[in-house]
N, C-alpha and C positions, 0 to 999 in steps of 0.2 A: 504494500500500500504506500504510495506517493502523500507524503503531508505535508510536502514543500510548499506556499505558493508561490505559482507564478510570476517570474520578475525580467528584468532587464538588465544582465547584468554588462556592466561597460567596462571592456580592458584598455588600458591605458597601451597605447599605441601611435603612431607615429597618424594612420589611418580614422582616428575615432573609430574603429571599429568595436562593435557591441555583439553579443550573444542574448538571445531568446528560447530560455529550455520550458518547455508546456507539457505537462503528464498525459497520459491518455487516461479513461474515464471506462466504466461501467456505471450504469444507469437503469430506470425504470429495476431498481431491486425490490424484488417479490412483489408486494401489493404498491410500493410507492410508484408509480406510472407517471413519471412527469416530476416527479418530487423526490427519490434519494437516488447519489449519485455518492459511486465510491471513486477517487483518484488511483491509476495504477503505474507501477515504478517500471514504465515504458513511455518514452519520451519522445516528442518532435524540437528539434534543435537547430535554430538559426541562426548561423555567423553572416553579419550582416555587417559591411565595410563600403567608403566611399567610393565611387570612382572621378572620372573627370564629368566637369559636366555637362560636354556634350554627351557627353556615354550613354547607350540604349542599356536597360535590364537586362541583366546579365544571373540566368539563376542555373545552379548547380546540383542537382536530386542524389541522393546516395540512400541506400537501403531499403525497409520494406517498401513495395510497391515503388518500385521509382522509374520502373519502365512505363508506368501508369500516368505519373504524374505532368502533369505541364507544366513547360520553362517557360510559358508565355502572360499575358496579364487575366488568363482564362483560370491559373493557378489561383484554387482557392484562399490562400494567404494571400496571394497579391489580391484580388477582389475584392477580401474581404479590408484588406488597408485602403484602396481605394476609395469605395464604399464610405470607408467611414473619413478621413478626409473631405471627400463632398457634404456630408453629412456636417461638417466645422468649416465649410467656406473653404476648404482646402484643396491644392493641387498637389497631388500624388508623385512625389520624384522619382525621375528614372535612372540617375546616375548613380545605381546600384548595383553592387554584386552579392548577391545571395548565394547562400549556399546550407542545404538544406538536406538531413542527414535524422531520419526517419527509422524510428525504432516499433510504431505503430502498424499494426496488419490494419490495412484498408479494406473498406466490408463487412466487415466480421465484429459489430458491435462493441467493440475498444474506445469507441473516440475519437477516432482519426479527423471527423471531420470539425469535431470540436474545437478538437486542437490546435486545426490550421486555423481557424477562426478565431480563437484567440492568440493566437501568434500574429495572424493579421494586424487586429483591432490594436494590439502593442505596438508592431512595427510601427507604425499609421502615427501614435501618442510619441515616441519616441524621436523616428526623423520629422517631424511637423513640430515638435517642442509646443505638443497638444496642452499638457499637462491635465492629464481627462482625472479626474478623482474616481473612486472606486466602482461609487453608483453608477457613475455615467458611463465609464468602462463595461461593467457588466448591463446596463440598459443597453448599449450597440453590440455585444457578444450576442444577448437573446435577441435581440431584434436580426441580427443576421440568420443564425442559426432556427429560429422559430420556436423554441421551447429549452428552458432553461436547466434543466439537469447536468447535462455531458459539460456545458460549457463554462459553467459555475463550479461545478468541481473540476478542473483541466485548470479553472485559474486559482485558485483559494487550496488545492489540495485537502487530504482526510476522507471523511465522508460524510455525507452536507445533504440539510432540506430544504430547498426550494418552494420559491412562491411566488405569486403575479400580486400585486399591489395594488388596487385605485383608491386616488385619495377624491376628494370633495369638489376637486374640480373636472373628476373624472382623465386625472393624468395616471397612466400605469406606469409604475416600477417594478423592479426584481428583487427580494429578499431574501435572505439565505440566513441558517444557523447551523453551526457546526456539534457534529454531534462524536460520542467519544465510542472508539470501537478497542474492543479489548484483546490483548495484545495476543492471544493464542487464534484471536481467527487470522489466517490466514488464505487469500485469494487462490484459489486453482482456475484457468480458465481452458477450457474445451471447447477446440472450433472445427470444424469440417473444414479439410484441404481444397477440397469440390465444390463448396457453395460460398457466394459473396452474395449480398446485398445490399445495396446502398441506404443510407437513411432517407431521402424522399421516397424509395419504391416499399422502405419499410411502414412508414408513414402512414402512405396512400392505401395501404392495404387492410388499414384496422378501420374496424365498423364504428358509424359517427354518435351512437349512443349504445350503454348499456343499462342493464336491466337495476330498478331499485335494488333489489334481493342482491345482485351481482355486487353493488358498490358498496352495500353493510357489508356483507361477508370480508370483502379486503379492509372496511375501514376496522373492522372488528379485530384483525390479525396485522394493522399496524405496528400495536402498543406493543404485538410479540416481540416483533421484529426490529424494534429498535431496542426494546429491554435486553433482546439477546444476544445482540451486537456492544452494546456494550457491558452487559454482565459475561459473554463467553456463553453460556447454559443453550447447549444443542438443543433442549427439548424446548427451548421457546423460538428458537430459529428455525426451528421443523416446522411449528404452527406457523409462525410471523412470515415464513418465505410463500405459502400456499396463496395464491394471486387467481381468484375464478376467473375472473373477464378474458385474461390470458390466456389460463389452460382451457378454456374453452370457448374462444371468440378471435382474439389476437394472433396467439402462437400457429396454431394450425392455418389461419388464413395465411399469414407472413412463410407459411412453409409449403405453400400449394407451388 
């Protein structure tokens, strides 16, 4: 488990050149669907240095999925700095060399796309000298990304619950509290070789309502599932992990 959070750390160099490390993520655990999200100690990592400034984007891929990935401004980290740039009146520099070295499997419900998204939204605060405070950072992480679990935990580290906010004026924010997981659980993750799917196609797959009866049953088996994450006691992670809407609505569809 990653309880780093995410940061910008600046090496003293001739170049200002900076590093951007972002965890990958597990998310929607058990009943929390939208709402907890565990950090995991697999990383996306950005050495990110000037060039001149006529210089076109210049970006560099190494490891998982990197024959996958785009060195063009279609890469989701650059988009998503774009993006938010425009979003502060800003224009997006291109006398950049990136270089970008992936420890995330793409597809495979990690976080990968999280991650570049928030590695984005940094890049973006960092060369722009945005200076975005936390809230505002994580309001353009969710706002990119659509739903805030993977991308709140990817920036904050540990494992964290999640929320949408409206206040009086009917402005939404994102909220988060950190919750304390006990030191004998430990993450095992299991993925098929053979299947990927991306988070829009997983998305798009799940049904737009479910049943009263379906959402007691999870919210009943929340309190398990956090008590047993942080007291350790399997037999309340056994109940607290059981997610109906999922095992019979969700998962099966997302697997057809």
């Amino acid at each position: 488990v990653s309880t780093q959070s995410t940061g910008v750390l600046t090496m003293t160099s001739v170049n200002k050149s900076f590093i951007i490390k972002v965890p990958g993520s597990s998310a929607n655990l058990g009943p929390g669907f939208d709402v907890l999200g565990l950090a995991l100690s697999v990383y996306l990592k950005l050495t990110v240095s000037y060039g001149e400034s006529n210089q076109q984007l210049a970006i560099k891929v190494e490891g998982q999925g990197s024959e996958q990935v785009a060195t063009d401004e279609s890469n989701l980290i650059i988009s998503s700095a774009i993006t938010t740039a425009k979003n502060y009146g800003k224009e997006f520099p291109k006398n950049l060399n990136i270089h970008i070295l992936n420890q995330i499997p793409l597809g495979r419900g990690l976080g990968s796309s999280g991650a570049a998204i928030v590695g984005g939204v940094l890049l973006a605060n960092q060369v722009l000298n945005l200076n975005l405070s936390e809230d505002e950072i994580l309001n353009q992480i969710v706002q990119i990304e659509g739903h805030p679990d993977n991308v709140t935990t990817s920036l904050k580290g540990g494992v964290l619950s999640c929320c949408a906010v409206t206040d009086s004026n009917g402005t939404k924010s994102y909220k988060y509290t950190k919750l304390k997981l006990h030191p004998s659980i430990k993450p095992v993750v299991i993925s098929p070789t053979n299947f990927k799917l991306s988070t829009k196609e997983a998305r798009m797959a799940l049904p737009t309502s479910i049943t009263i009866q379906q959402a007691v049953f999870n919210m009943q088996r929340l309190g398990f599932l956090l008590n047993g994450l942080e007291s350790g006691s399997k037999d309340l992670i056994r109940v607290g992990i059981q997610d109906l809407s999922l095992i019979h609505i969700s998962e099966p569809t997302r697997l057809l």
